[in-house]
DOKE-615208 format. One record per residue (C-alpha): residue number from 0; x, y, z. Coordinates in steps of 0.25 Angstrom, whole numbers, plus 5000, padded with zeros to 4 digits. Each point is the difference from the previous one (the first is absolute). Last residue first. Layout:
% residues N
   seq     px     py     pz
   NUM      X      Y      Z
...
END
This chain:
% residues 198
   seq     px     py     pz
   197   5155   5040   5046
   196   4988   4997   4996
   195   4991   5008   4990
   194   5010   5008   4992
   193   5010   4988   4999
   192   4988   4989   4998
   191   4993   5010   4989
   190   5015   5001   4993
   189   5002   4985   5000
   188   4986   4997   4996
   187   5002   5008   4988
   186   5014   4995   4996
   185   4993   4988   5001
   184   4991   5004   4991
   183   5010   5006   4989
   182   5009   4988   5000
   181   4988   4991   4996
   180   4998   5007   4987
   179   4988   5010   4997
   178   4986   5002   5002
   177   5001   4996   5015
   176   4997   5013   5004
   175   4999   4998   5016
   174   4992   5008   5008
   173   4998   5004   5015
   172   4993   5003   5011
   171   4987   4995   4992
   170   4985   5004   4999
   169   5002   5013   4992
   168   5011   4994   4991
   167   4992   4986   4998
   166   4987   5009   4995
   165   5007   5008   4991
   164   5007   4987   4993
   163   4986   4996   4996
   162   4995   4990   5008
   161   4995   4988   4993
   160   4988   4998   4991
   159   5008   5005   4989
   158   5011   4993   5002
   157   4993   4985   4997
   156   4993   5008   4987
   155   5013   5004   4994
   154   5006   4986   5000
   153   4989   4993   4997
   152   4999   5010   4986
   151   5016   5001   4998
   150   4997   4981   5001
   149   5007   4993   5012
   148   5009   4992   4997
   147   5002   4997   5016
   146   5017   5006   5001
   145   5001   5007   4985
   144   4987   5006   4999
   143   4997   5003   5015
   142   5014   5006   5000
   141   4999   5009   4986
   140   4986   5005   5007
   139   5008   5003   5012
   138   5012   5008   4994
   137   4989   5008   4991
   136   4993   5004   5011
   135   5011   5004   5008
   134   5005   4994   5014
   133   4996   5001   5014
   132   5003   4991   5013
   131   4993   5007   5010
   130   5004   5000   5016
   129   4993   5000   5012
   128   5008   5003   5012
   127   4997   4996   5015
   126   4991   4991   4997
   125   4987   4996   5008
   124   4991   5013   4998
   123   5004   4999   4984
   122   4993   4987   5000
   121   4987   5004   4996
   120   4994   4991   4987
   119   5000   5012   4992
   118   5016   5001   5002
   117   5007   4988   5001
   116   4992   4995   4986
   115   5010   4994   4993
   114   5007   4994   5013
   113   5015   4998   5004
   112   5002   5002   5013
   111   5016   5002   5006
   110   5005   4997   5012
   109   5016   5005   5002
   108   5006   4994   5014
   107   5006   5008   5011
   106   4989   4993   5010
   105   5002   4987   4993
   104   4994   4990   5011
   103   4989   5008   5002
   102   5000   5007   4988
   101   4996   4986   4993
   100   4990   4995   5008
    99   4994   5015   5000
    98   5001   5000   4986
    97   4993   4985   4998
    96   4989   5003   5011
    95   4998   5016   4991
    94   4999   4991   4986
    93   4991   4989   5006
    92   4991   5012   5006
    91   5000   5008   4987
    90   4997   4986   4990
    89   4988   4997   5010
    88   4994   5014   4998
    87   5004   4997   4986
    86   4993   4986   4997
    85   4984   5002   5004
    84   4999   5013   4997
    83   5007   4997   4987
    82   4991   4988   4996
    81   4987   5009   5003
    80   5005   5013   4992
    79   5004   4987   4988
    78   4986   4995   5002
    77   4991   5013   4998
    76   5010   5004   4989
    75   4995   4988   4992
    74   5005   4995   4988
    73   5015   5000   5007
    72   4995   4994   5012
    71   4995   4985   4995
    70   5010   4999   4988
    69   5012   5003   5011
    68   4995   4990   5010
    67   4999   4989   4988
    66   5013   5004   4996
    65   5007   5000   5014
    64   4995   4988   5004
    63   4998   4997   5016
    62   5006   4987   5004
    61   4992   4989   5002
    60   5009   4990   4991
    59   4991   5000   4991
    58   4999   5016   4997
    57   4992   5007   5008
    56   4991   5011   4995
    55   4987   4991   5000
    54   5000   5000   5014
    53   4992   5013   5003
    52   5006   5013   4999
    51   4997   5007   5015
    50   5003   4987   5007
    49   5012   4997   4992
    48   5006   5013   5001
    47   4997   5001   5015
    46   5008   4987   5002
    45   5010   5002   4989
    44   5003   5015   5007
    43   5004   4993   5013
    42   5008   4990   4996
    41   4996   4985   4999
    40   5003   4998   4986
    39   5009   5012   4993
    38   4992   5014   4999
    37   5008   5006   5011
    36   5013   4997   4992
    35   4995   5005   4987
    34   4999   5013   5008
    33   5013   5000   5006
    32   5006   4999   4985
    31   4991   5010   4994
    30   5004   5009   5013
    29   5016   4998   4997
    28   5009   5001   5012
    27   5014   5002   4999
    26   5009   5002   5009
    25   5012   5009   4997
    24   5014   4998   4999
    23   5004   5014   4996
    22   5007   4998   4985
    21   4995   4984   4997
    20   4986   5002   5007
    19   4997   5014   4997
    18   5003   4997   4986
    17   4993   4989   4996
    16   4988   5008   5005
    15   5002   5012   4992
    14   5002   4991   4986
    13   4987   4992   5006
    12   4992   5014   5000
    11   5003   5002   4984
    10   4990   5010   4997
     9   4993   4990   4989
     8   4988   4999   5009
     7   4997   5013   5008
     6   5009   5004   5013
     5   5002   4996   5017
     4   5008   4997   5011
     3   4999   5000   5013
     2   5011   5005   5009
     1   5001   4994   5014
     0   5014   5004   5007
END
């Protein structure tokens, strides 16, 4: 089975990760992580990257710098739709190569995808499940102040330009509330995995 899955900041995603691969053994595969892999020297997102940026976004040791690429995209939303035509369809071929690798030799084996933005960057078609990891407002914000010392204000604007909890219900098979203790998601999961697949 593939199952993506998805939330807002402060949501507690990594919680659901952990666990899936301590409780049901599943692979992980984390799109950021991919991604900064594709942008490493000699892969295939640095070349296009590189061409498209210019050199002056590499650090000494030719590498690509993530906060001279950030500066450059995020004053300019021009630049940062460029960057991520340039990165995801890359990101979505490495991921699908890495889960077929994996299924392949694994056939009974759990995939899971982690991505924040699973859904507006068209991965439903791929995965069998898509699930959203949800939490209340007030549980976030206290996260994002706690875990990044993020300022109430920082805090509130970073959900606000993420989906509301609406949206991931409509697009999503399935929702976890992860407003409250670790026992209760898991017992969340459990439930879903008993209805689902017996």
């Amino acid at each position: 089975m593939f199952i993506g899955i998805t939330g807002g900041v402060g949501a507690g995603k990594s919680t659901i990760l952990q666990i899936l691969k301590d409780k049901y053994d599943a692979y992980l595969i984390i799109a950021d992580d991919v991604a900064k892999d594709l942008m490493c020297k000699g892969k295939s997102a640095y070349r296009k990257i590189v061409q498209t940026f210019g050199e002056e976004i590499l650090g000494d040791d030719k590498e690509i710098d993530r906060q001279k690429l950030s500066s450059i995209v995020f004053q300019d939303a021009e630049k940062l739709l460029t960057l991520n035509q340039i990165v995801h369809p890359l990101v979505k071929k490495a991921i699908l190569k890495e889960k077929n690798t994996v299924s392949n030799e694994h056939p009974e084996k759990l995939i899971v995808l982690e991505a924040a933005l699973l859904i507006e960057d068209g991965y439903p078609e791929i995965l069998d499940e898509l699930w959203a990891v949800i939490a209340d407002k007030e549980v976030r914000i206290k996260r994002l102040m706690d875990n990044r010392g993020y300022s109430r204000e920082k805090s509130e604007s970073i959900i606000a330009a993420q989906l509301s909890d609406d949206e991931f219900r409509k697009a999503c098979s399935f929702v976890i509330d992860n407003s409250g203790s670790l026992s209760e998601a898991e017992r969340q999961i459990e439930e879903h995995f008993e209805r689902n697949h017996h």
